[in-house]
N, C-alpha and C positions, 0 to 999 in steps of 0.2 A: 401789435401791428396788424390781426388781424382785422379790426375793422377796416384799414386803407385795402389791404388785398380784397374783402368783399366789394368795396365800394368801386376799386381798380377792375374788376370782374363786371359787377354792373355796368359800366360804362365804357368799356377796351371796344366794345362792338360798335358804339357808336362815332369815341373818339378818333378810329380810325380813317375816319370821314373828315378829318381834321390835318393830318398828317402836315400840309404846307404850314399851315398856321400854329402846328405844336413844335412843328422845328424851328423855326423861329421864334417862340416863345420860350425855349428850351436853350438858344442861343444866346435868346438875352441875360437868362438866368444866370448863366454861363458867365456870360460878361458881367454881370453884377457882381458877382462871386470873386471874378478875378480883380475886379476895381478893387473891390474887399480886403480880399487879402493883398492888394499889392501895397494900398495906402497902409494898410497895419507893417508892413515888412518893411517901408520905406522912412517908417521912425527911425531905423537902424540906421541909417546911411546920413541923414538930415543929425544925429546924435554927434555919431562917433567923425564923420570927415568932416563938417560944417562948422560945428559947435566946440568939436573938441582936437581935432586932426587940421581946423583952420585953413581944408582945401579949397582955394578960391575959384578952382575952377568949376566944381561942382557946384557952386554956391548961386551961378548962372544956368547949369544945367535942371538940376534937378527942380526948380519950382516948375518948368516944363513940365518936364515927366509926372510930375504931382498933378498940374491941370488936366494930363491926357489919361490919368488913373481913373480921374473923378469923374471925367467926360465918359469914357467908356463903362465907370458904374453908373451912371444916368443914361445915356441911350441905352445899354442892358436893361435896365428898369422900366424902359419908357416902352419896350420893343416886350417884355413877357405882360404885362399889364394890359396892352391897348388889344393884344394879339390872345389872351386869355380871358380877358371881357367878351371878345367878340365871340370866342368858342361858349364860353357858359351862357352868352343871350342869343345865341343861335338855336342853342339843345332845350333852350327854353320855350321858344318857338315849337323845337319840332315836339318837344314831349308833352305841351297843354296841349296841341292838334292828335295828337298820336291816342295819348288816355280819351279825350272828347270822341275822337273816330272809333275806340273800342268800347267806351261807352254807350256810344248810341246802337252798340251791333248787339245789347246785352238785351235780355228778356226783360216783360213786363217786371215779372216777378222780381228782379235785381234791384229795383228802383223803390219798390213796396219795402225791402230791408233796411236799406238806407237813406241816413235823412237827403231831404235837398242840401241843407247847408253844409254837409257834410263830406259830399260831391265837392262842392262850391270850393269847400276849405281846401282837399287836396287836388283843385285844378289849378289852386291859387298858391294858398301857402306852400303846401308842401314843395308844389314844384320848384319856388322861390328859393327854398331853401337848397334845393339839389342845384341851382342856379350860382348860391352863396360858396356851395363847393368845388364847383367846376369850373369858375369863372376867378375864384379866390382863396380857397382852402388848400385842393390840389396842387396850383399849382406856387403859391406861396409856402406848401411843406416842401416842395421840389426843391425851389432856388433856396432854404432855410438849407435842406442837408448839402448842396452841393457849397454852398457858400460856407457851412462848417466846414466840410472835408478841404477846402481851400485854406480856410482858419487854422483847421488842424496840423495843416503839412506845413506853415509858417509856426506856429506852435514847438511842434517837433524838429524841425529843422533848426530853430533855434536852440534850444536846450529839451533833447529827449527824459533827462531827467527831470526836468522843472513840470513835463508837462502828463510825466506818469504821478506825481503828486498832486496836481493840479485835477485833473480830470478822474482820479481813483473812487471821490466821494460818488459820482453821479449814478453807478448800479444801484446804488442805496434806491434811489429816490422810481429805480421801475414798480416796485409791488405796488408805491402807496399809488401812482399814479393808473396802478391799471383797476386799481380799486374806485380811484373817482373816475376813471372812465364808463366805466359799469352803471356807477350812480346816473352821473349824466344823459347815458342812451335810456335810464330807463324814467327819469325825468322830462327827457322831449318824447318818447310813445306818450306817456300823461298827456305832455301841453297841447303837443299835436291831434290829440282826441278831444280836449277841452277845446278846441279854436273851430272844431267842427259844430261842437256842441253849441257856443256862442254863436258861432256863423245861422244856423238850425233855428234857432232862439229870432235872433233879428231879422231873420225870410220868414217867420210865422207872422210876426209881428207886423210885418210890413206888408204881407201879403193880406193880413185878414184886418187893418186898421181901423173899416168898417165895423167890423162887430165889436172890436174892444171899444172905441168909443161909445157903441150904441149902447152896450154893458160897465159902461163904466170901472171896465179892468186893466185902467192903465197901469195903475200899481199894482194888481197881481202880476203885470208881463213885468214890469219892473224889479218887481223883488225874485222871480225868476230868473232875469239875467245877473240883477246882481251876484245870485249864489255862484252862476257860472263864471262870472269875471273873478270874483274872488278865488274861486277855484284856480283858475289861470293864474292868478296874481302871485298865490302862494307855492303853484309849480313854479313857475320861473324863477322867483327868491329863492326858491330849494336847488334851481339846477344854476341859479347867479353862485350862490353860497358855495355850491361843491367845487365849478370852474374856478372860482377866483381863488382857491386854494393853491393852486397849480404854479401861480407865478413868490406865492411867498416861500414855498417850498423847495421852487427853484433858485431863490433868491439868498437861500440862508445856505444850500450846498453849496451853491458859488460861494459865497462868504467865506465856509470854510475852506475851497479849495483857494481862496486867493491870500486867505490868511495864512497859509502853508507855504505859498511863494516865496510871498516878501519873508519869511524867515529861512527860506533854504536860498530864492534867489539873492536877498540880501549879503547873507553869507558869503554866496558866491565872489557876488562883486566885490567887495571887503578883500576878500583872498586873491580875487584877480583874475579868478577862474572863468569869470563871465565879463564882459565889459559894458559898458554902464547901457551902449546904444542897444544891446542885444537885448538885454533886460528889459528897458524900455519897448523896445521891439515885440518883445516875449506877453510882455503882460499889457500891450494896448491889441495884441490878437488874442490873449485869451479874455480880457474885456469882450472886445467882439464877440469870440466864440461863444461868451454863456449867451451872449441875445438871441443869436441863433437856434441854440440848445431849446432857453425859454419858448420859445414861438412853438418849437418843433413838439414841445409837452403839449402848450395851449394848443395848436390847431389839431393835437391829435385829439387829448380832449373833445376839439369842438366838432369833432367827426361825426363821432357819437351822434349828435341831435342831428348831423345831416343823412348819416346810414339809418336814423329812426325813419327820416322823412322819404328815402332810398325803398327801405322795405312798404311802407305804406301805400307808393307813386306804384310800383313794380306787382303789389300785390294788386293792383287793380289793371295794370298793364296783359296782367298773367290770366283774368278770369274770360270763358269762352263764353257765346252763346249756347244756350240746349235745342233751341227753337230752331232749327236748321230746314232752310227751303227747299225743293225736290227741283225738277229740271223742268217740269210742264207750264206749258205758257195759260193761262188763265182763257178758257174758250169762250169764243165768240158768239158762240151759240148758246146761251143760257137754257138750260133745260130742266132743273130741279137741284136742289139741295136737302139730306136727308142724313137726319139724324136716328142712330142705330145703337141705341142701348147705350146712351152714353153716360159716362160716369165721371164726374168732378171735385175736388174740394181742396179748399186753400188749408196748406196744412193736413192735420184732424179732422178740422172742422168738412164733413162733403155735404157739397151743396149739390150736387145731382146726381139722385139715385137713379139712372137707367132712364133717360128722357128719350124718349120716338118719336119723332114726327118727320112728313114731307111735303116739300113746299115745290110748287111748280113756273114755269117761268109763266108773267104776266098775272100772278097773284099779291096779293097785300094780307100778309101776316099780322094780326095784330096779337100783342104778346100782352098778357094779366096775368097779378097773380099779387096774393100778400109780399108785403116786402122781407128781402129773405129767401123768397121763393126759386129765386134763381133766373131770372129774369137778364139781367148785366151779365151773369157768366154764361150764358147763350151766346150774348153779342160777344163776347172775350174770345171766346173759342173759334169762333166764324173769323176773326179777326185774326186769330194765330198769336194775343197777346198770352196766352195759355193755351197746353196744350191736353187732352181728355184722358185719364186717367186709364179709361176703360173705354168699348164699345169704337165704335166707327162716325166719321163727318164724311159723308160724298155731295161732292160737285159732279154732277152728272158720271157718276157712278165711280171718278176717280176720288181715291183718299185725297183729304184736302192738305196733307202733310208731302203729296208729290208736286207741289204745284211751288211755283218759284215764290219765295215771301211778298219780294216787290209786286210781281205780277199780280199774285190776289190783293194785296193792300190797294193796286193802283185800283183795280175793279170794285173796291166798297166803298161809298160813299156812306159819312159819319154823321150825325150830328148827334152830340152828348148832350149830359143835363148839364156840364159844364163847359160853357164858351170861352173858348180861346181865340183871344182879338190880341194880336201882334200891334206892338208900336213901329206901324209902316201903312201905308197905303191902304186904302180899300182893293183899288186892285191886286194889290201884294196877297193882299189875306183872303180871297178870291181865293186868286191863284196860286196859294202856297204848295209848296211840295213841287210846282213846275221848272221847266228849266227855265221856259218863258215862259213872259205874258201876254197870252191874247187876249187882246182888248174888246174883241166883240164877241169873244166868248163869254168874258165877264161880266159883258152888259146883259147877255141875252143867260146869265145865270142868275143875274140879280133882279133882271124880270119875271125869272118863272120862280123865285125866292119871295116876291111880293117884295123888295127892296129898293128898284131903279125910284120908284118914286121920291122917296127920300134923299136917297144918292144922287140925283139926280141936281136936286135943292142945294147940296151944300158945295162950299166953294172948292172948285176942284173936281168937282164928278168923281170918278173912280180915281182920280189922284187927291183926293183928298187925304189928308192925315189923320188916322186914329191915334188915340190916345193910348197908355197901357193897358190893359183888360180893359180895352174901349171906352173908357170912363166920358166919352165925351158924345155917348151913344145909350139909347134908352135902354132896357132889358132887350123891350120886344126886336128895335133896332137890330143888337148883337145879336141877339137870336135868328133874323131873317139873313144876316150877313154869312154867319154859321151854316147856313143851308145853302145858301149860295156859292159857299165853298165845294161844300158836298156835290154837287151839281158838277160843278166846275168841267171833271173830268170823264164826265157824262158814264156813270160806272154802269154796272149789271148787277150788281147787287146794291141796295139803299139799305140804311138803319137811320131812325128816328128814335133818338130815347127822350120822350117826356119829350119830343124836340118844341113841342106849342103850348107848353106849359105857362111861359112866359107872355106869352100873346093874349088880346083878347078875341072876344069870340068871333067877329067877324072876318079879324086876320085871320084866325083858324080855320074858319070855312073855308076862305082862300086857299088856307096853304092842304088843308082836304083836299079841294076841289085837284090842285096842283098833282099831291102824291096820285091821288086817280086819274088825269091828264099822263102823266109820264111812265105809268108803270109798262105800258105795254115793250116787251123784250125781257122785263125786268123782274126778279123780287124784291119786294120791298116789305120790309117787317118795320112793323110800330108800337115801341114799347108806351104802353101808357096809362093810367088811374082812371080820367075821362072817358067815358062811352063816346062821349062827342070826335073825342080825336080817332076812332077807330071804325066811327060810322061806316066808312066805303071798306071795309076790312072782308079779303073774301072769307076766309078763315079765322078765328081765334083761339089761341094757344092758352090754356088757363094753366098755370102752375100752381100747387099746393105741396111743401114740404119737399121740395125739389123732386117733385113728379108731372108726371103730365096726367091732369085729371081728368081733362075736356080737350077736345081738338075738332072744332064743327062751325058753322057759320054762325051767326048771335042767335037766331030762331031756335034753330037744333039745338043750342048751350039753354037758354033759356027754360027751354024743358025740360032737360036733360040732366042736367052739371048743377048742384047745390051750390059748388063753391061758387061758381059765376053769376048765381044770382045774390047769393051774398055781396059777391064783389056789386054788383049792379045797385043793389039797394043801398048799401053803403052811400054812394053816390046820389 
C-alpha cells in the first residue's frame, strides 16, 4: 500500500481544494456500497419468506425495496463518477499550467538537457495519466474497499464461520502481488521515457522536414522511429503481461475459497444449521465480494504506472531556477557596458578565457572572430540566458546579476540567426511579449525594419496571417519582420547576430544605414562574417580562441590585429 500513501501525499495538498466535491463523491460511493450490499442480503428474505415461507405480504413489499436498493446503487454511482471526473479534469488544468509556468521560469541551460519532445511528453502524457488517477484509479480503489467492507459485514453476519473459510486463501496472494507491483512501476518509468523519446523523434522530423526531404532521409527518420516505437511496443506487452496476471491469480484463490463453501456451506444446510436463503444470501455476497477484492489488486497494480508518471510530473514540478534577478530597474540613462575578466564555458568545454572590453552609450560594436570563438556566448551572458563563471558584466557600473531579469530582458532588443515567426499575426509577432498591441508602434517598427513596404501589400496590413516558421514569407521577409520586433519595444541595448545574412545587399545597406539612424542613446553590437554588415561599426571586437585579440576601430584592427585581417581576407 505504500504506493497509494505516496501518491495520497502527492496530491492531499491539492485535493483539499476539492473538499465539497470529494464529499459528495465520497457519498456516492457510499451509496453504491450500501446498494451493494443490501441487494446481496436481500436474497435472503426473497429465499426463505417468498419462495419458501410463501409470505404474501412481502411478496408486494419487497420488489419495492429491491427498486430503491438499485435506485440508490445508481445515483451513488452517478454522483462519485461525474463528481470525480470533474476533480481529476480540473487538477489537469491546473498541473499542465502549473509545470508550463515552472518551466518557463527554468534556465537556458535546463532546456539544452532536455529534448523538446520530452517536455511535450510529460506536459501531455504524463499528466494524462495522473488525470487517469485522480479522476478514476483513486477514487474507484475507494468505493472498491468501502463496498467490500459492506460485502464483508453481509458476509460475516451471515455465517462468521463460512466466511473465515472463504476469505483465509487471499494473504497467500499479497507477496506474489507486490512482486508484479514492482515489475509494473518499473515498466511504465521505461514506457514513459520511451513516449518522450518518440515524441523527440516526430518534433525533429517535423520540424526539419525540409532537410530530410532535400537529403533524401526519409527512411533514415523512418527506421529511427521505428526502433523507438518498437521499443515502446515491447514495454507495454511486458507491463500488459505482468498486469494481466493479477486478475487470474485472483480468480483461481477465489476458486478456492468458493470451493470450500459449497462443501462446508453445503453441509451446513443438509444439517439444518444454515437455511437455504442464508446460504444463498452468503455466497451471492461473497460472489460480489471477490469483484471488489479483484479491482482493488488491479488498480493497485495499476498505480504503479500512475506514481511512475507522479514522480516524473513532480520531479519537474520541484526543479528551481539558478538565474535569479536582483531588485534594480534597468536605467534610463545608458551609459556603458563592460566586460571584466570574464570567464565562461558549457560544461568542460570554456569558451571564454578572460574576455575585457567596454562599450559606451551611442556606440555600434561589431563582434568577429572564427567560429567557436565565443561570439554567441557574449550575447548569452548580456542576456542572463547564462551566467559568467568568473570576472564581472557592468551596466553602468552596476553587476548586471542586480538588475531585475524582466527589466533587463525588456531593454535588449534581439535578433538571432534564427527566426522565430509565431502562427499569428504580423502584428502579434511585432508585438510579442506585449501586453498590448500598439498599432502604430508596429507600423512605425516595421518601417525602420525596412518591412511596411511588403506588409503593407499583403491582405490584411499588420493583421495579416503568418504561416508557422513564416513559411508563407521569404527568408529576407522573416528576417525584416525579426527586427521589427526587436525594435518594437524601443530597447537601450540592440543585438544583431548574422541578423542580415539573409538579405541581399541593398537591403542591407538599408538596414546599416537603419542600425546607424538609431543608435543614438544606445548600444548596439553586431555580430557578423561580412565587413559589409559592420561597416558603420564604431569599435570591433575580434575574438580568437575565446580571447579578445583586437578591440579598435577597422583602420587600427587592419594594422594591427593579424587575426582580423585574416578574418578580412578570407572574405
Amino acid at each position: 500500500m505504500n504506493s497509494i500513501k505516496i501518491i495520497f501525499s502527492r496530491f492531499k495538498g491539492y485535493l483539499k481544494d476539492y473538499i465539497p466535491q470529494f464529499c459528495i463523491a465520497v457519498l456516492g460511493m457510499i451509496m453504491a456500497a450500501i446498494g451493494t450490499a443490501g441487494s446481496a442480503y436481500l436474497i435472503k428474505d426473497v429465499l426463505d419468506e417468498i419462495f419458501i415461507s410463501k409470505n404474501e405480504s412481502l411478496l408486494y413489499i419487497l420488489p419495492y425495496i429491491v427498486v430503491a436498493v438499485f435506485f440508490l446503487k445508481a445515483l451513488g454511482t452517478y454522483l462519485q463518477q461525474y463528481f470525480t471526473a470533474y476533480i481529476g479534469h480540473d487538477m489537469v488544468r491546473r498541473f499542465r499550467f502549473m509545470l508550463l509556468e515552472n518551466l518557463l521560469r527554468l534556465d537556458l541551460s535546463f532546456f539544452n538537457r532536455l529534448r523538446t519532445g520530452e517536455l511535450i511528453s510529460r506536459n501531455t502524457n504524463d499528466i494524462d495519466r495522473i488525470r487517469n488517477v485522480v479522476s478514476s484509479m483513486i477514487p474507484d480503489f475507494t468505493r472498491e474497499v468501502i463496498t467490500a467492507i459492506c460485502l464483508l459485514a453481509v458476509v460475516i453476519y451471515q455465517s462468521p464461520k463460512l466466511a473465515f473459510f472463504a476469505l483465509v486463501v487471499f494473504p497467500a496472494a499479497i507477496y506474489p502481488l507486490s512482486l508484479l507491483a514492482k515489475k509494473i512501476k518499473k515498466y511504465s518509468h521505461q514506457s514513459q521515457a520511451k513516449i518522450g523519446d518518440m515524441t523527440s523523434a516526430l518534433s525533429e522530423i517535423f520540424t526539419n522536414i525540409e532537410i530530410i526531404k532535400a537529403n533524401n532521409a526519409a527512411n533514415k527518420e523512418l527506421e529511427r522511429f521505428k526502433s523507438h516505437n518498437e521499443r515502446f511496443f515491447h514495454l507495454n506487452i511486458k507491463a500488459e503481461r505482468t498486469s494481466t496476471l493479477v486478475n487470474p491469480l485472483m480468480e483461481t484463490l477465489g476458486a478456492v475459497g468458493i470451493a470450500i463453501v459449497i462443501i462446508i456451506g453445503g453441509s451446513e444446510v443438509i444439517s439444518g444449521a444454515l437455511s437455504v436463503g442464508e446460504f444463498f444470501s452468503f455466497t451471492t455476497a461473497l460472489f460480489m465480494l471477490y469483484t471488489p477484492i479483484k479491482r482493488i489488486s488491479y488498480l493497485y497494480n495499476k498505480m504503479q504506472d500512475a506514481l511512475a508518471a507522479t514522480e516524473r510530473t513532480f520531479e519537474l514540478l520541484n526543479q528551481s531556477p539558478n538565474i535569479i534577478g536582483g531588485n534594480l530597474e534597468f536605467p534610463k540613462n545608458l551609459l556603458s557596458i563592460s566586460f571584466n575578466d570574464v570567464r565562461f564555458g558549457y560544461d568542460e568545454n570554456e569558451v571564454l578565457k578572460g574576455v575585457s572590453f567596454k562599450a559606451n552609450s551611442d556606440e555600434i560594436i561589431g563582434i568577429v572572430g572564427t567560429s567557436g570563438g565565443g561570439k554567441s556566448t557574449i550575447i548569452n551572458l548580456l542576456m542572463r540566458f547564462y551566467d559568467a563563471n568568473n570576472g564581472q558584466i557592468l551596466i553602468n557600473q552596476s553587476e548586471i546579476s542586480d538588475f531585475e531579469l524582466q527589466s533587463l530582458r525588456q531593454n535588449i532588443g534581439i535578433v538571432t540567426q534564427r527566426i522565430y515567426i509565431f502562427n499569428d499575426t504580423i502584428a502579434a509577432n511585432v508585438a510579442y511579449g506585449a501586453k498590448e498591441i500598439d498599432e502604430n508602434r508596429v507600423i512605425n517598427a516595421l518601417k525602420v525594419a525596412n518591412a511596411w513596404d511588403f506588409v503593407e501589400n499583403m491582405e490584411g496590413g499588420v493583421h495579416a496571417m503568418l504561416d508557422e516558421f513564416g513559411a508563407n514569407l521569404s527568408g529576407g521577409q522573416r528576417q525584416r519582420i525579426a527586427i521589427a520586433r526587436a525594435l518594437y519595444n524601443e530597447p537601450r541595448i540592440l543585438i544583431f547576430d548574422e541578423a542580415t545574412s539573409a538579405l541581399d545587399f541593398e537591403s542591407e545597406r538599408i538596414i546599416t544605414d537603419v542600425i546607424e539612424r538609431i543608435r543614438s542613446g544606445r548600444i548596439i553590437f553586431v555580430i557578423a562574417h561580412r565587413q559589409s554588415s559592420i561597416k558603420n561599426a564604431t569599435k570591433i571586437l575580434v575574438l580568437g580562441g575565446g580571447k579578445v585579440v583586437g578591440f579598435d576601430n577597422k583602420e587600427a584592427l587592419l594594422q594591427n590585429c593579424d587575426a582580423f585581417k585574416k578574418l578580412s581576407h578570407i572574405e
